[in-house]
N, C-alpha and C positions, 0 to 999 in steps of 0.2 A: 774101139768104136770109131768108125769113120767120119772128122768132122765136117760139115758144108765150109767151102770156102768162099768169101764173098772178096768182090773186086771194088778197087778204090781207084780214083787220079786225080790231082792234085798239080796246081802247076806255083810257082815261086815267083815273086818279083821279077829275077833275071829272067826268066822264060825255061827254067829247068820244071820240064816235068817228073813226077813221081807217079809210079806205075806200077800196079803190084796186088796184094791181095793181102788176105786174113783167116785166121781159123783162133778160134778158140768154142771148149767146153762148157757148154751153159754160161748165161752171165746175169750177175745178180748188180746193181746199179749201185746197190749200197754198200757191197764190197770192194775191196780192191784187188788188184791180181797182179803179179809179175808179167812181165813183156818180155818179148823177144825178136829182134828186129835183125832182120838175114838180109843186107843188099848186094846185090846179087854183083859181082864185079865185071862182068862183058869181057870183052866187047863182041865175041863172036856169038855165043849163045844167051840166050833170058829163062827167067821163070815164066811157065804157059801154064796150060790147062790141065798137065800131066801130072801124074799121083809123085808127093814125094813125102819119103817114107819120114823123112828127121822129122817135117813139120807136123805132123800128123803124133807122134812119139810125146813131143813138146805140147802139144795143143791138149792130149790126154792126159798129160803130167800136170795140168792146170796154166800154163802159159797162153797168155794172147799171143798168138806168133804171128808175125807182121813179115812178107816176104816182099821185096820191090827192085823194079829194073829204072832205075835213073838214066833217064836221056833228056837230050837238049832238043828238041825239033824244031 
């Protein structure tokens, strides 16, 4: 099953932003669930809009999978 991914950003004291997205399988508030946090290392390409297969794998297997491009702007 294909899940929606939802987008997040997030900036730090120093001025590093976090940029990136999320997928996980139904979520129940009173449970808890394994994470999985993929930062993406650059510098030439980022995670976008496009389908990728691992997170999608992991997000089915029960993981919140958390994907993000770190930059300073």
């Amino acid at each position: 099953m294909l899940q929606h991914r939802k987008w997040l950003m997030s900036k730090d004291k120093s001025g590093v932003f976090l940029v990136g997205s999320y997928c996980q399988q139904g979520y129940d508030k009173r449970k808890t669930y394994p994470a999985i946090l993929n930062i993406h290392g650059g510098p030439k390409t980022i995670y976008s809009y496009v389908y990728y297969h691992e997170m999608q794998v992991w997000a089915n297997a029960g993981y919140i999978v958390m994907f993000a491009n770190p930059a300073r702007l």
